[in-house]
N, C-alpha and C positions, 0 to 999 in steps of 0.2 A: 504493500500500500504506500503511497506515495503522495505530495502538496495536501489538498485542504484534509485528506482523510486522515495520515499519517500527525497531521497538526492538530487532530481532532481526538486520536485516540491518545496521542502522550497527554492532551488539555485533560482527560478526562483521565487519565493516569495517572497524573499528578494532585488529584484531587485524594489518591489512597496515597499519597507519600511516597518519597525514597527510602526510609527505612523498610517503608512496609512492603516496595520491590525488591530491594536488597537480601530480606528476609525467603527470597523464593518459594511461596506457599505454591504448589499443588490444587487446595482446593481452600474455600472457607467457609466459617459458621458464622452466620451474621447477627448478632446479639439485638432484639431491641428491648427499649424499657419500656415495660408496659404500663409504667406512670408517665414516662415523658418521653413518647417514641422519638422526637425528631425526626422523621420521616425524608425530609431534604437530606438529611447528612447519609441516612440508609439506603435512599434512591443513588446518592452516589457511587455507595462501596458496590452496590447491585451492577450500576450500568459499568463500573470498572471489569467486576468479575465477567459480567458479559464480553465486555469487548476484548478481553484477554483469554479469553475461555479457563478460565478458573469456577472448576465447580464447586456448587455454594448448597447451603439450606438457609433460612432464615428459623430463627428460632426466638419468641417473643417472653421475655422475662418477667418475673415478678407480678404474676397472675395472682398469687395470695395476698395483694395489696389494691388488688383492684374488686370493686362489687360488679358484677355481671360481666365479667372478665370474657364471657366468649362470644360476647356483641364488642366489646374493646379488640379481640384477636380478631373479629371478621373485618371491623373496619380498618384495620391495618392489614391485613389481607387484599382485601378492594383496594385500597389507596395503593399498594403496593404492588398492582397486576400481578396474583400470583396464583397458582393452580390450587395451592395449598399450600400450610403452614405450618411450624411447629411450636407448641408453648407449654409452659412449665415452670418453676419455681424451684430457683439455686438452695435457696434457705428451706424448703419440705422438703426436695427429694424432686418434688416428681415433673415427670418428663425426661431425667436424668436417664432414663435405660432407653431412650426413644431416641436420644442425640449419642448414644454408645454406639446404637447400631451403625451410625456414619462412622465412628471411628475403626467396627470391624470392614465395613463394605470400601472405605478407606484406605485397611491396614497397608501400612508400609510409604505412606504419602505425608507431605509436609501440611500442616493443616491450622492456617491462622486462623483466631477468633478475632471478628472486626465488630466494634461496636461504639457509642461515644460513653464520655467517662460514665460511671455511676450504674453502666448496664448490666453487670454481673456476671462479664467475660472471668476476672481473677476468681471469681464464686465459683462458675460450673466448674473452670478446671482444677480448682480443690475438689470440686466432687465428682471429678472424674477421673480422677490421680492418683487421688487419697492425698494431693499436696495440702500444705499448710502457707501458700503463699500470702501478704497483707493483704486485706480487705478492709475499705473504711467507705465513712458517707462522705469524706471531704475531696474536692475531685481532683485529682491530678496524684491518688495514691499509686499507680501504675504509672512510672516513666520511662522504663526503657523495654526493650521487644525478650520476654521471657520464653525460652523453649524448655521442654518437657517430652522427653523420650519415653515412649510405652512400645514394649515389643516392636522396634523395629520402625512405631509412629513417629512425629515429632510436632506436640501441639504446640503452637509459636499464641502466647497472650502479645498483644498489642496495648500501645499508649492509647489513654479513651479521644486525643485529638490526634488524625493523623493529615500534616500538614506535609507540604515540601519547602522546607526552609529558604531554597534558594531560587523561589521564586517572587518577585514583589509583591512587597504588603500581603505577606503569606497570610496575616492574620487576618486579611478582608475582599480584598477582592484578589480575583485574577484574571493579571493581565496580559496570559500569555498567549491570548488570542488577538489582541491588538495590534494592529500594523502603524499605529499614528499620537499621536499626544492627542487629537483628537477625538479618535479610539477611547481612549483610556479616558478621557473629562468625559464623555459618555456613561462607557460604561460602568463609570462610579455614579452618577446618576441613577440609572435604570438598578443598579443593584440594588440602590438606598430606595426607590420605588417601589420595587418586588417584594423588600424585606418590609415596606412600611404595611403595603397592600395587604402580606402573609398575615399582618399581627392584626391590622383590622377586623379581618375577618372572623380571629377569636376571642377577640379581646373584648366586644361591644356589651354583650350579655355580664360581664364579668365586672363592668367599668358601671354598668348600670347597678348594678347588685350593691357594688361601694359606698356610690357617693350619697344615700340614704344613710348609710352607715356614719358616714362622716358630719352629714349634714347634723344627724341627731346630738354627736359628739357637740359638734361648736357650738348648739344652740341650748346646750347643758352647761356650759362657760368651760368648753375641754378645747385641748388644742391638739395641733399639727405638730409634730417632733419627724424629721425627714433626712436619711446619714448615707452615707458609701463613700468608695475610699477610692483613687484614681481617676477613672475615664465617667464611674459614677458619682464618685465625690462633684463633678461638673454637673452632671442631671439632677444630684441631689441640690447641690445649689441654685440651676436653674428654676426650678422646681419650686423650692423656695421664695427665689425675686420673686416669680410670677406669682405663689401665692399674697407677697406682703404687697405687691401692685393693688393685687383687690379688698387689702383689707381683709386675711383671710390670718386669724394669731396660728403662728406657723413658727418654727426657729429649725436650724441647721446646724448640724454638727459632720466633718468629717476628717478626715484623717491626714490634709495635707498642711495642716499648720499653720502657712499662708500663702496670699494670691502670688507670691515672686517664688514657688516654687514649685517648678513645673516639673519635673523629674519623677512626683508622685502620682504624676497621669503614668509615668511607663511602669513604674517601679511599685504603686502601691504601699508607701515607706506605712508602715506601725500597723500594715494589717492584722496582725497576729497578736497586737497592745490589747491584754482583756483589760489595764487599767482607762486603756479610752470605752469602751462600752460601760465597765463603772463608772467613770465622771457623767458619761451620758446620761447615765439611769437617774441619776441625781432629780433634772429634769423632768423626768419622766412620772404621773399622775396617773388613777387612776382611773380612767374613763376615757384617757388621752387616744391620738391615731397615733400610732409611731411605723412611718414608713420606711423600711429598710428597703436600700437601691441595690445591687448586685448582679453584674451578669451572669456570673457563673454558678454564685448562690454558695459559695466556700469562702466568701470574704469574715474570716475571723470576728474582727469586733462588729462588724455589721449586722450577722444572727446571733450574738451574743447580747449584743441588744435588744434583740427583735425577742430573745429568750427570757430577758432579765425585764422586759417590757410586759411579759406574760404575766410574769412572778407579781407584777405592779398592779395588774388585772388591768394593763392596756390594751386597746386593741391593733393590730398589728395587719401590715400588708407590705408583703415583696414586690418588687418590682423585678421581674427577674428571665431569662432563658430558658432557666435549667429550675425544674420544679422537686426534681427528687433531688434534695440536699438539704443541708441541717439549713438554712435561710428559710425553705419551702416548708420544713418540720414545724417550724416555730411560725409559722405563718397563719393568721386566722381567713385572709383572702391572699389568693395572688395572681397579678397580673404578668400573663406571660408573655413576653414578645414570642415572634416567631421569625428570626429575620437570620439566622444562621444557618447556612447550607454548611460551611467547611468552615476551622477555625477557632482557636480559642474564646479570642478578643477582639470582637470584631467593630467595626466602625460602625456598622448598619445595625447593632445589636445598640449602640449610643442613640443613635437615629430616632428607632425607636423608641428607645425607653424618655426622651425628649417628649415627643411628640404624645407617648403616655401620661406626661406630667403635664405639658400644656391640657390636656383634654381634661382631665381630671380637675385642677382649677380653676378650667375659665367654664367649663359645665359649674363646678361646684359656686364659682362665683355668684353666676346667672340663676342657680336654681335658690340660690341663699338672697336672688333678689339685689343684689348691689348691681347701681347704677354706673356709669361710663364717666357722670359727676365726680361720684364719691373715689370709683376708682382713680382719677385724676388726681384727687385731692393728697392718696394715698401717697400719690410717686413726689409730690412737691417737699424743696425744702422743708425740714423744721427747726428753723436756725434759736438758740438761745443765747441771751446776755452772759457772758463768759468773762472770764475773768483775764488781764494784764499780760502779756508776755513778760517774765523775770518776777512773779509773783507768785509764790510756793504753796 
């Protein structure tokens, strides 16, 4: 295969990584969570194995967490085009003798589990090993490519993000289908569109359900408490102006110190500070909203607070991607974007979650009845008589 085709199947190859080529799987089991399928990221590792002819099962996880789990397995079945399925649960057992028989019919083939973090790739292969490899809820506990030889097999666990580093802005788009700078100011567009489009779609019933929620809070004399740390520490602040624009008692807390230090957009400095989610709590009232921001939903003080807000008898809402995680645990609502096909950290997962806090306050505004007056009023100087410069 040769020009657009040969440019189409590495585009689409590069979507499971170079480790995950490097690692020369044979065939794969594709893991989903049957709390938070991501179905974008599944549809990729799928059309990979396709074009590579790597044969695959799909197999849908953590059915004991779900109620009517085999209306959840069929719809990810349909969304998925698939003839059939397979599902079960790492933590009961079962299903576990159903995904064996792949590894007899198998035997003697290299056999990765692809799936994104939190799907219970590191689970099935303890329990089909008998290994004792880590398992946790915080994501990124699986970071480098694990093999596991059984008679002659060799199951390969994968990282639950599989990127190719060495392509631009691996963490958001790609652009290695562009031929032009023009190209590319495009197709960052259209991606931040698609990803807006995705979350619309499921977010609206979810936004509606809240903002009752919230409305009852402020007009009990409760407030808005709203935190995240990097790329959401910015959403969380956004989020914020926008509410104190309408007159809306709101305060922010997040984790970058201050506005001259941008390095904790890449970096995330004091995620892991449980003394910042205590100072926070401080704040924190009973009856209060306390909004934790998080893409990934593993931001340390961020559901530590969202946890320590419960303990308050706050009530609590994520903003988040990834809903099975201790952020999503301690969550009483959560609003999910849907904007990540591939990718840790994505720009369009920011996008998003923007455009989730705009809607949420300027709906909350509108329905608490403040005027376009008052609102004005709110953004105006409030200058005070102060006191002498050199006067202590």
């Amino acid at each position: 295969m040769s020009g657009k085709g040969e440019k189409y199947r590495m585009r689409v190859f590069k979507k499971i990584s170079t480790p995950f080529r490097r690692s020369n799987p044979d065939k794969a089991i594709i893991i989903v969570n049957a709390l938070d399928p991501q179905l974008n990221t599944i549809k990729s590792f799928i059309e990979a194995c396709d074009d590579f002819k790597i044969g695959y099962t799909v197999f849908v996880n953590k059915i004991d967490k779900i109620r009517g789990y085999k209306e959840r397995v069929e719809e990810i079945r349909r969304e998925l085009d698939l003839k059939d399925i397979n599902y079960g649960s790492a933590k009961t057992g079962r299903g576990m003798k159903k995904l064996s028989t792949y590894l007899d019919l198998w035997a003697g083939k290299r056999i990765v589990f692809l799936g994104v973090f939190n799907s219970g790739k590191t689970s099935i292969i303890n329990k089909l090993c008998g290994t004792n490899y880590p398992v946790g809820t915080i994501p990124g506990t699986t970071l480098e490519f694990i093999e596991t030889k059984i008679d002659g097999t060799v199951l390969i666990d994968s990282i639950g993000q599989l990127i190719d580093v060495h392509k631009p802005m691996m963490v958001s788009i790609d652009f290695s289908d562009c031929e032009s700078m023009v190209d590319k100011i495009n197709k960052v567009f259209s991606e931040e569109i698609i990803g807006l489009a995705a979350t619309q779609e499921n977010i609206i019933e979810k936004i509606k359900e809240v903002i009752p929620v919230i409305i009852k809070a402020i007009r009990n004399g409760k407030k808005i408490i709203v935190t995240g740390a990097g790329a959401s520490a910015l959403v969380a602040k956004e989020i914020a102006g926008q509410g104190t624009e309408c007159g809306i008692p709101i305060m922010v807390f997040t984790n970058d110190g201050a506005e001259t230090q941008p390095v904790s957009f890449a970096k995330g400095l004091g995620e892991q500070e449980g003394g910042l989610s205590r100072y926070i709590s401080i704040a924190i009232n009973e009856g209060d909203i306390v909004i934790g921001v998080s893409a990934s939903g593993g931001t340390g003080f961020v559901f530590d607070t969202l946890k320590r807000a419960r303990e308050k008898g706050a009530i609590t809402i994520a903003i988040t991607e990834n809903t099975d995680t201790p952020l999503g645990s301690y969550a009483d609502y959560i609003l999910k974007s849907e904007a990540k096909p591939e990718g840790p950290s994505s720009s369009k997962i920011q996008t998003a979650h923007l455009v989730i806090g705009h809607t949420l306050m300027l709906v909350l505004a509108d329905e608490l009845g403040i005027s376009a007056n008052e609102s004005i009023g709110y953004m105006l100087p409030e200058k005070l008589r102060n006191k002498k410069m050199g006067i202590k």
